[in-house]
C-alpha positions as CSV (number, residue, x, y, z in Angstrom):
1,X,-24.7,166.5,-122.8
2,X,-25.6,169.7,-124.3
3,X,-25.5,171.0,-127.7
4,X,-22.4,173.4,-127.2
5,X,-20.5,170.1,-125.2
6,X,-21.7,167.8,-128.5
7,X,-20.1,170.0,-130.5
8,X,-16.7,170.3,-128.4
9,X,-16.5,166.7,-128.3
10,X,-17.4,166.2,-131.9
11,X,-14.5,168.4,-133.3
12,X,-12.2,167.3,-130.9
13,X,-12.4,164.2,-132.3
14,X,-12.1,165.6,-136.1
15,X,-8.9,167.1,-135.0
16,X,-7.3,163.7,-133.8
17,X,-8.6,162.1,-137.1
18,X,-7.1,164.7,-139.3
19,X,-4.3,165.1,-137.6
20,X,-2.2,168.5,-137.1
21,X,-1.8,170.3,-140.1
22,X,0.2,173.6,-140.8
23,X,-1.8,176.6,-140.5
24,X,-1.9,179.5,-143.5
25,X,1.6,181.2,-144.1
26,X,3.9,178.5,-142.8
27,X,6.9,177.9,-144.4
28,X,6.1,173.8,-145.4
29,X,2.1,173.9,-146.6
30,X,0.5,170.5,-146.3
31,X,-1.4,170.9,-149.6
32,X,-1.0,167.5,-151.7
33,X,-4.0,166.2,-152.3
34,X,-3.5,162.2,-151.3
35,X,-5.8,159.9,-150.5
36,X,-4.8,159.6,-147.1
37,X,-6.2,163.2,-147.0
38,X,-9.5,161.7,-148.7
39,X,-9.7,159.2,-145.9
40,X,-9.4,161.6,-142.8
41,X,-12.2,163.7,-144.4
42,X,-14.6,161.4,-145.9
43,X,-14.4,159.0,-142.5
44,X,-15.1,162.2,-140.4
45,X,-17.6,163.7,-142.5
46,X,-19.6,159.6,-142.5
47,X,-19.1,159.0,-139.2
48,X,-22.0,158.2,-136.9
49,X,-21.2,161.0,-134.9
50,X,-22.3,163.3,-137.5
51,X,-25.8,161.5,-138.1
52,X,-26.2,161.1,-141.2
53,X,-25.9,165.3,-141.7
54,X,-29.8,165.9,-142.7
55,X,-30.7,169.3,-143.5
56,X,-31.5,170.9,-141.0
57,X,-29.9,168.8,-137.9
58,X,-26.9,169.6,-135.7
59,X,-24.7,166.7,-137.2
60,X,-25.2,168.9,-140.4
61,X,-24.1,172.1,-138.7
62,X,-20.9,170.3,-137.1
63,X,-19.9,169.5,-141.1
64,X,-20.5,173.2,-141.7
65,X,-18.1,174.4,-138.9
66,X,-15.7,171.6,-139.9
67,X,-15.7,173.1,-143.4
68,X,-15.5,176.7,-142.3
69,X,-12.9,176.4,-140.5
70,X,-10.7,174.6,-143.3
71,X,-11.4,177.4,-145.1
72,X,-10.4,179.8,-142.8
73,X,-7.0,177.9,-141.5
74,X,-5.9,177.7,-145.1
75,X,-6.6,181.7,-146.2
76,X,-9.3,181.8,-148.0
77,X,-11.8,184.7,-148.0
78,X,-14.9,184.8,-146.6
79,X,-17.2,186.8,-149.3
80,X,-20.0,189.0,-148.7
81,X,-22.2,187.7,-146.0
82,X,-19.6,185.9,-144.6
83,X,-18.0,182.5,-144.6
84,X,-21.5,180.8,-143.3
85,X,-24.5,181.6,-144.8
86,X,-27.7,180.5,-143.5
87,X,-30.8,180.3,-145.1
88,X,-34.6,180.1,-143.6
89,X,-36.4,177.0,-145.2
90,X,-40.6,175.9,-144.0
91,X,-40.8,172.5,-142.6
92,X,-43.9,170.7,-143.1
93,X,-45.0,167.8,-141.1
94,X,-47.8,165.5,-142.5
95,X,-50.1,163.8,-139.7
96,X,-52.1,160.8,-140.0
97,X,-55.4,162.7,-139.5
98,X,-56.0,163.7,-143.4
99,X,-58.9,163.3,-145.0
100,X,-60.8,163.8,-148.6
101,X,-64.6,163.1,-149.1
102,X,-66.6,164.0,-152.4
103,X,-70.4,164.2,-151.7
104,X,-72.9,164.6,-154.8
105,X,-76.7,164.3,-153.8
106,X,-77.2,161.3,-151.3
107,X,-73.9,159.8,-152.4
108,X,-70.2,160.3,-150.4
109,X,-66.9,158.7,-151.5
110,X,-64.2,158.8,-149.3
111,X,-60.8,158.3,-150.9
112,X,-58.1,156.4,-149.5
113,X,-55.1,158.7,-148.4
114,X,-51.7,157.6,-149.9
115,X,-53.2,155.8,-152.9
116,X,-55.6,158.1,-153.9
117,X,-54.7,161.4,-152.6
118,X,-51.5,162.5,-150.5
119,X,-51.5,165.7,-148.8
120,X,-49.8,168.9,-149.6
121,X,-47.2,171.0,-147.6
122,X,-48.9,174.7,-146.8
123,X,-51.5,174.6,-144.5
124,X,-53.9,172.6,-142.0
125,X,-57.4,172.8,-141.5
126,X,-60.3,170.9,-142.3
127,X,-63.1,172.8,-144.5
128,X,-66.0,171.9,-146.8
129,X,-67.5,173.4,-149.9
130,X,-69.1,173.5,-153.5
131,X,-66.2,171.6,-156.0
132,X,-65.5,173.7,-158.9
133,X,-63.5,173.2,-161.5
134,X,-61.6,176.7,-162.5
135,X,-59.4,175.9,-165.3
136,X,-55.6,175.6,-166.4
137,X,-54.4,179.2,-165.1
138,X,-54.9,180.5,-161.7
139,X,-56.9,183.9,-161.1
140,X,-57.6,186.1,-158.3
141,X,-60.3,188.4,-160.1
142,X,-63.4,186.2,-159.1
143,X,-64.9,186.8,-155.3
144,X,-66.3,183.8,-154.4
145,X,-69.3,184.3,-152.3
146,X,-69.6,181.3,-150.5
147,X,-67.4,178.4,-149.3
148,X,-66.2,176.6,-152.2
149,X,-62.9,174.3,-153.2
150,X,-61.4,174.8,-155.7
151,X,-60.1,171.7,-158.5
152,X,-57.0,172.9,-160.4
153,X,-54.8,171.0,-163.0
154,X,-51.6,170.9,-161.6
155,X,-49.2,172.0,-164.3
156,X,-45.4,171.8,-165.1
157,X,-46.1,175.3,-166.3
158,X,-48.1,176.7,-163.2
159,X,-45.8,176.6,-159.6
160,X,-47.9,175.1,-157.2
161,X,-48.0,178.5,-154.9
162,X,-49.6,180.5,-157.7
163,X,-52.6,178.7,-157.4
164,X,-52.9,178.2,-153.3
165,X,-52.1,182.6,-153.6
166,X,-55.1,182.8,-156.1
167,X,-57.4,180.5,-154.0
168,X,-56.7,182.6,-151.1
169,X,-57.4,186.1,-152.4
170,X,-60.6,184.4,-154.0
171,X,-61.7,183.5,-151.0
172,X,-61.8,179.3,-152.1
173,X,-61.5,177.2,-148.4
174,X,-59.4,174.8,-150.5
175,X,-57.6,173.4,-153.3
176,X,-57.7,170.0,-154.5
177,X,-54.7,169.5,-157.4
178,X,-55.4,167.0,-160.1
179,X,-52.4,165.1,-161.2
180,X,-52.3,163.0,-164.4
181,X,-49.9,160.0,-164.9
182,X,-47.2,162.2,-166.6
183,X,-46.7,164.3,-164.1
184,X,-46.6,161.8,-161.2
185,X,-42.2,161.9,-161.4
186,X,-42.2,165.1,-160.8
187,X,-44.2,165.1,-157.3
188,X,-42.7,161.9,-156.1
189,X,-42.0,163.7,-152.6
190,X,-45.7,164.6,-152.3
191,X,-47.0,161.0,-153.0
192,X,-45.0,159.7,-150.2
193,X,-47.0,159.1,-147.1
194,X,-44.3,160.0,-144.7
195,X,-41.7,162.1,-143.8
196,X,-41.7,165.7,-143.6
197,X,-41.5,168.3,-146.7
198,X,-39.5,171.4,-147.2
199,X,-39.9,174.4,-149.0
200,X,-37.6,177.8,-148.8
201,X,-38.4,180.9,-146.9
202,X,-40.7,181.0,-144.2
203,X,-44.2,179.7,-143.4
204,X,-46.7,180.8,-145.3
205,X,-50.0,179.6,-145.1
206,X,-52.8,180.1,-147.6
207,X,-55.9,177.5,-147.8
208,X,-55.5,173.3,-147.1
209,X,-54.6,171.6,-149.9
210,X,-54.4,167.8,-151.7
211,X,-53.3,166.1,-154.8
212,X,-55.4,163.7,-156.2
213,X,-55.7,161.4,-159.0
214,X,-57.4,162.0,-162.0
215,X,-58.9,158.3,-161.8
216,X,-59.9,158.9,-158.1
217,X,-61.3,161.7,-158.6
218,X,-63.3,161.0,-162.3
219,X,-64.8,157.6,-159.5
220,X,-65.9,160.1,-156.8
221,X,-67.5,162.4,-159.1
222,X,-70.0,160.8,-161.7
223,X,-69.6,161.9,-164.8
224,X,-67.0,165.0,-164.8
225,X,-64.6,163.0,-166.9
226,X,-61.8,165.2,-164.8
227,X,-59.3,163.6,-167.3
228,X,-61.0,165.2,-170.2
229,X,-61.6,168.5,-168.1
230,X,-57.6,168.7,-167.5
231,X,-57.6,170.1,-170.7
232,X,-60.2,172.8,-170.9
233,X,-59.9,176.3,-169.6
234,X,-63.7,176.8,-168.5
235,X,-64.8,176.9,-164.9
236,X,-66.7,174.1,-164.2
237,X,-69.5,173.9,-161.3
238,X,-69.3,169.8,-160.5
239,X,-73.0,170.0,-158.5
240,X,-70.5,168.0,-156.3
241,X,-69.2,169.1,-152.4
242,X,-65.7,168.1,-151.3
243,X,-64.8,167.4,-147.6
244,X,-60.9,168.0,-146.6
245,X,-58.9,167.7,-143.8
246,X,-55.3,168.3,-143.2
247,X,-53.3,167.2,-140.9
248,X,-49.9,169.4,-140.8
249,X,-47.5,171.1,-138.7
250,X,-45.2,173.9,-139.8
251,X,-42.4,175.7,-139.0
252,X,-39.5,177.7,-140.1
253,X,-35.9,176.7,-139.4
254,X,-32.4,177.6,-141.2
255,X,-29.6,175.7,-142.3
256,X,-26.6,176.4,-143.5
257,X,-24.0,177.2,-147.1
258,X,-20.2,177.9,-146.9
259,X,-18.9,180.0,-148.9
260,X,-14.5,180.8,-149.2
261,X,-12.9,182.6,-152.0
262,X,-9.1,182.2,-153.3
263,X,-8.9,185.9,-154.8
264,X,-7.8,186.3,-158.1
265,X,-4.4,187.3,-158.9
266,X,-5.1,189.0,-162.1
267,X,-6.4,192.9,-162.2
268,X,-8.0,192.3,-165.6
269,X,-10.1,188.9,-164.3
270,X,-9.8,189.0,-160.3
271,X,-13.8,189.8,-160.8
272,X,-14.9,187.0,-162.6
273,X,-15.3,183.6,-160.9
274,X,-14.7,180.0,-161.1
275,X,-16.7,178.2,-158.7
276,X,-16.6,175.1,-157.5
277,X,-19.7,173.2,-155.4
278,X,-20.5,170.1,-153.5
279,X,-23.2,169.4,-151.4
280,X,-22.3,168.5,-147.3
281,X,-25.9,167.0,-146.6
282,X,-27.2,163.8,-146.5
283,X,-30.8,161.7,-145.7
284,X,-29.7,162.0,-141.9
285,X,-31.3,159.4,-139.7
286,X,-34.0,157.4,-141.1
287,X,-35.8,153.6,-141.7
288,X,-33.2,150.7,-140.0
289,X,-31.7,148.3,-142.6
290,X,-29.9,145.7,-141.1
291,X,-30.1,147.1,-137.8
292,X,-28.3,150.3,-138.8
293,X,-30.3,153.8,-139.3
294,X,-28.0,156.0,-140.0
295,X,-28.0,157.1,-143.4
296,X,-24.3,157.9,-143.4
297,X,-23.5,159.3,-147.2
298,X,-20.1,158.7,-147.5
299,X,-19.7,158.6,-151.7
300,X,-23.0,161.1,-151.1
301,X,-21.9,163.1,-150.9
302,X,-18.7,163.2,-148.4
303,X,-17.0,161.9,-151.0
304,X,-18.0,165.1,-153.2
305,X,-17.2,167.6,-150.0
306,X,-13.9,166.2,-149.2
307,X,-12.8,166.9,-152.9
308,X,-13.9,170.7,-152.3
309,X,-12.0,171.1,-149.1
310,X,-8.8,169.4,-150.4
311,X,-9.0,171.0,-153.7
312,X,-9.5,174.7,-152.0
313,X,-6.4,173.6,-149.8
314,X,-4.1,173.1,-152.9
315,X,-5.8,176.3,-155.2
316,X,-4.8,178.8,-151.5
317,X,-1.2,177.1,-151.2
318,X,-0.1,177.8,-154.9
319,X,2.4,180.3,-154.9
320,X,0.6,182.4,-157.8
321,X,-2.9,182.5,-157.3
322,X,-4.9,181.8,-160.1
323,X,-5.6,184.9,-162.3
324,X,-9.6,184.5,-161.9
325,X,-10.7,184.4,-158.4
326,X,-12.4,180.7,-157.1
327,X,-15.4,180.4,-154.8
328,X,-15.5,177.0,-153.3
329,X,-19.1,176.8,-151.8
330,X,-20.5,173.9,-150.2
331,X,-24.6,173.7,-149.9
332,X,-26.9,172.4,-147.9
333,X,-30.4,171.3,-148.8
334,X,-29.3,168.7,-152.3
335,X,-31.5,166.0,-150.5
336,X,-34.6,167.6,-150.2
337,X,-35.2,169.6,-153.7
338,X,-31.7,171.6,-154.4
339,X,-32.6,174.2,-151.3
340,X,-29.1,175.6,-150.6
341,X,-27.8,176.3,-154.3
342,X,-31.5,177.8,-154.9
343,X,-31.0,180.0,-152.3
344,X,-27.3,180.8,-153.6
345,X,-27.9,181.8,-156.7
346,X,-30.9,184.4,-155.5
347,X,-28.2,185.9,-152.6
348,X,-25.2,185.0,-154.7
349,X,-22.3,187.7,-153.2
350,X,-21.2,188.0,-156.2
351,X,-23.2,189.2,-159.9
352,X,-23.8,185.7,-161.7
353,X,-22.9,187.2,-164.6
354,X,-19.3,187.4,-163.6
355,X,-19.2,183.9,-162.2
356,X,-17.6,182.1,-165.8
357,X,-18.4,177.8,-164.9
358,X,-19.7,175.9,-162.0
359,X,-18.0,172.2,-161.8
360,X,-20.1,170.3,-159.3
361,X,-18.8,167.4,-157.4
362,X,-21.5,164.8,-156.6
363,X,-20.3,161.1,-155.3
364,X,-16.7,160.3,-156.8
365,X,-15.9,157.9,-154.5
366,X,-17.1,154.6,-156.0
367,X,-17.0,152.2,-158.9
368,X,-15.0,152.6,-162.0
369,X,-11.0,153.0,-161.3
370,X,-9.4,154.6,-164.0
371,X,-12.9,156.8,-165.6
372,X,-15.0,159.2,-164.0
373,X,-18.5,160.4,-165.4
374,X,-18.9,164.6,-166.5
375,X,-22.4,165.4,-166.7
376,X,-23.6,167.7,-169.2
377,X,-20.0,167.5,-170.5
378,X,-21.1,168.0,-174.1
379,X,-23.0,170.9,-173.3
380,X,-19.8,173.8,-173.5
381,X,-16.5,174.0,-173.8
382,X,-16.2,172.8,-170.5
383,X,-15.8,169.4,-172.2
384,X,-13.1,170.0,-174.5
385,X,-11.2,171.3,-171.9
386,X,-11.9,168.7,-169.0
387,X,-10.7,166.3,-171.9
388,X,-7.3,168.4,-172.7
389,X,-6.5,168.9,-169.1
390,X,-7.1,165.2,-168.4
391,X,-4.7,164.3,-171.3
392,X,-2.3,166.4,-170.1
393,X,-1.7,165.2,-167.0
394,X,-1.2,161.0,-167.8
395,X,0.1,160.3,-164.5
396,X,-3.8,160.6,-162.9
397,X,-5.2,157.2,-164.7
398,X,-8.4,159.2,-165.3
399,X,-10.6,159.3,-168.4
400,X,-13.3,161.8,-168.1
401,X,-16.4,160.2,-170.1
402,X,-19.5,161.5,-171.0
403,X,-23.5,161.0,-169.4
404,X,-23.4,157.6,-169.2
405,X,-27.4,157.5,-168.4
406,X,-29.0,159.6,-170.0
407,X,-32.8,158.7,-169.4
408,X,-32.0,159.2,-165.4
409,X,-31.7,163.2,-166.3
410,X,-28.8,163.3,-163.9
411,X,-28.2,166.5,-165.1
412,X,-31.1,168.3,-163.7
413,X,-30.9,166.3,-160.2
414,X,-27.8,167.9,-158.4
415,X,-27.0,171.4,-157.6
416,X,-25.3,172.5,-160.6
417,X,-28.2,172.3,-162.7
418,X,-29.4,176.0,-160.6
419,X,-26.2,177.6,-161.9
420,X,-27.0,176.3,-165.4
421,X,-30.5,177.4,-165.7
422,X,-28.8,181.1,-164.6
423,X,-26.6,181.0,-167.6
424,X,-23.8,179.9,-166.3
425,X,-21.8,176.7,-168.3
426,X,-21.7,173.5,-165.6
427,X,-20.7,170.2,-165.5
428,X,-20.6,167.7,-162.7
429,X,-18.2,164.9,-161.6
430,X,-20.3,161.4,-160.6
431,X,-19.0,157.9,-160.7
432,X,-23.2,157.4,-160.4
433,X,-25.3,154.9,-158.1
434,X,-24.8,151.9,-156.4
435,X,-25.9,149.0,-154.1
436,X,-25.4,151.4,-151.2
437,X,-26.5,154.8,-152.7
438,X,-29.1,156.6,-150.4
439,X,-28.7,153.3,-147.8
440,X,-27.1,153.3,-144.2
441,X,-24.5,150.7,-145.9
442,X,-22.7,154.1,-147.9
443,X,-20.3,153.7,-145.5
444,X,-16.7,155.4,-145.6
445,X,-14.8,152.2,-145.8
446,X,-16.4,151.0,-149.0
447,X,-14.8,154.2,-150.6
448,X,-12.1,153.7,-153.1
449,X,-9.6,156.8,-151.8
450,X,-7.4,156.8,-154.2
451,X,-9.4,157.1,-156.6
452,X,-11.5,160.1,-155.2
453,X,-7.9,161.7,-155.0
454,X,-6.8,161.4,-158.4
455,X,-10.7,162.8,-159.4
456,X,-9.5,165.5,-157.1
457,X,-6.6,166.5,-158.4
458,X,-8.0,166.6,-161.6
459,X,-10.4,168.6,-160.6
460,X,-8.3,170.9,-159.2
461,X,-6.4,171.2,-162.6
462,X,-9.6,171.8,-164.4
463,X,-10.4,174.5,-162.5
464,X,-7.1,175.7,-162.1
465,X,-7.1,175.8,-166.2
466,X,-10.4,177.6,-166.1
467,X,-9.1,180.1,-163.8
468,X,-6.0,181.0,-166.0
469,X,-8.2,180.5,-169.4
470,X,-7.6,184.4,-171.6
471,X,-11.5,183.0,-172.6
472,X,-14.4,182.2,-170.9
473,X,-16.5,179.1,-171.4
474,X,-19.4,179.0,-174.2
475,X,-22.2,177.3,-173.9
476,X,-23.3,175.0,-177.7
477,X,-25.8,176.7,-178.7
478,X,-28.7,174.2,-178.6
479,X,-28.1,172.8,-174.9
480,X,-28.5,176.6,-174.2
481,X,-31.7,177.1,-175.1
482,X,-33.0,173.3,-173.5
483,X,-31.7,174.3,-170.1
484,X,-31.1,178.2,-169.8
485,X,-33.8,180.0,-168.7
486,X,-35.8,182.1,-170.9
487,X,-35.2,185.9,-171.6
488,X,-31.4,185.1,-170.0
């Protein structure tokens, strides 16, 4: 069966889940937002025949046209661009053929890949030279005039391209980044042996490239002290030579964002811009458990898109539109570093300026009954005003609380945190982990529906309120400057 027969098949099928529903302008809208609603979508959305939805994969392009077409059969607008947006992303494939060797007069270390070093996503090759040592910040302004590899510090402050772009135009054959224990969270993806690694925009290859650890490194090389070195800015000449060899295949693919827009009703404020995210994607297809390898993501994050879809349903059957205009966009990408709200919010259609709050709806399908976590809830008068709209409307059962884990940094792990960093006040909904989170056993009948429906309908209040508010939302003061960007 081909792709375009898949495909058939596949929505066929979502249409005799779903059921028939009343297209835009009839006279009875099916709008209410019921947990029988949340059933249909979440089941089709986690069902096997979607595979798991990995970024990029064709299960994940099925949810895509599923969502785009809700969008369209209840009215909304498809923005600039249109209503699906696709974005080019480099996949990097790590083989088993890597290699690092340090040789210093008549002695050779090899290091041990995955527990020593693990290799790095831009480009393959194997290549030998002089080690040296050039400091904390990358620079472009010395020739080098013969083969050498180049050890950098790998810095939160210093983005790993700037240094592989300076290495090239230097004329280095390779980089070797030294990692201390600190920084080891933060390139978890890199440290994994397996699996492949994506970046946005296309390939672009500069010079072969490792991490390494400090400790494996001070062994190979008697006597640098690298983990003394990490914090000196002179260029070092180690009298050692490094052997590398990378093993990688790359190439560029896209995947998709959609992107619908209930128009403001209000000449004064149909500019601005509530919007309103979830993330479609999940881990895809991957290591059995139990037999079963099909990461399915029901509470993540179906759980999260069906909200979206059923709360754009009720905000384009509303008799008055909202006086600010609502973008419900759904990414791609949350899985595997945030890739489809990064690309977003550098092709947003609209100025981010005049979009006013993001809420962000990430697993809300699970645990508690009657309370529901807001993320970065103290962080504006978002807050105060999920609080008041949830008191308002008693008949939901649903207390929004606060960060309930505060040293997992939830709130810089899901794609709100890109609009925040722009400026813009967020917040997202999350009933948090589980026995089954990022397992083949998150499976749509372990969802609590009615719950997810009432988060829903809150939600849709929320933004509803936003959308009507004669004020925009203000960031406290402090949590700006922590998590806004500098100079914005």
């Amino acid at each position: 069966m081909g792709p375009r027969q898949t495909y058939l098949v596949v929505m066929a099928f979502c249409t005799l889940w779903l059921g028939c529903r009343e297209a835009p302008g009839s006279t009875e809208p099916d709008h209410d937002i019921s947990a029988d609603d949340m059933r249909a979508r979440v089941s089709f959305l986690a069902s096997n025949q979607l595979m798991g939805r990995a970024t990029p994969s064709r299960g994940l392009d099925i949810a895509a046209d599923y969502i785009r077409s809700e969008f369209v059969k209840f009215g909304l607008e498809a923005p600039r661009g249109g209503y699906l947006q696709r974005y080019r992303l480099a996949m990097s494939d790590r083989g088993s053929g890597w290699s690092l060797a340090v040789r210093r007069g008549n002695r050779r270390q090899t290091l041990r890949y995955g527990e020593d070093f693990w290799g790095v996503p831009w480009a393959a090759g194997t290549v030998e030279g002089r080690a040296r040592y050039v400091g904390l910040q990358p620079s472009a302004e010395a020739v080098e005039d013969d083969e050498t590899v180049w050890i950098a510090h790998l810095d939160r402050g210093v983005m790993p391209r700037e240094w592989l772009a300076a290495a090239s135009a230097s004329g280095a054959v390779g980089l070797v980044f030294v990692v201390d224990d600190d920084l080891g969270p933060y390139v978890s993806d890199w440290q994994d042996a397996e699996g492949s690694i994506y970046d946005l925009g296309d390939v672009e290859p500069t010079v072969p490239a490792v991490l390494v650890s400090a400790e494996a490194l001070d062994a190979s090389i008697e006597g640098l002290n690298i983990g003394a070195t990490l914090t000196s800015a002179d260029v070092i000449d180690t009298g050692a030579r490094i052997e590398l060899s990378a093993d990688l295949s790359v190439q560029t693919l896209t995947a998709p964002n959609v992107v619908g827009v209930v128009p403001g009703s209000d000449p004064e404020l149909e500019d601005e811009y509530v919007l309103i995210s979830a993330h479609m994607d999940g881990l895809g297809v991957g290591r059995a458990i139990d037999g079963d390898s099909i990461y399915n993501g029901a509470d993540d994050n179906a759980s999260g898109t069906s909200a979206l879809i059923e709360v754009a349903e009720a905000m384009a059957a509303l008799e008055e539109g909202p006086r600010r205009s609502v973008i419900f966009l759904a990414v791609s990408g949350e899985e595997i570093g945030l890739l489809g709200s990064t690309w977003f919010v550098a092709h947003s259609p609209v100025p981010l300026e005049r979009i006013v709050a993001n809420i962000n709806i990430d697993m809300v399908g699970r645990n508690w009954q009657d309370t529901i976590a807001v993320i970065g809830k103290q962080y504006s008068t978002l807050g105060s005003t999920i609080d008041s709209v949830a008191a308002a409307h008693p008949e939901l059962n649903m207390t929004p609380v606060g960060d309930q884990w505060p040293a997992e940094g939830f709130f810089f792990r899901s794609d709100h945190y890109n609009f925040a960093r722009k400026g813009i006040p967020a917040v997202f909904f999350f009933n948090g982990t589980h026995a089954d989170y990022h397992r083949p056993s998150d499976e749509a009948d372990r969802i609590e529906f009615g719950k997810a429906a009432r988060i829903s309908r809150l939600i849709f209040e929320v933004a509803l309120t936003l959308a009507n508010s004669d004020e925009r939302p203000r960031w406290d003061a402090a949590a700006r400057e922590r998590i806004v960007e500098p100079g914005l």
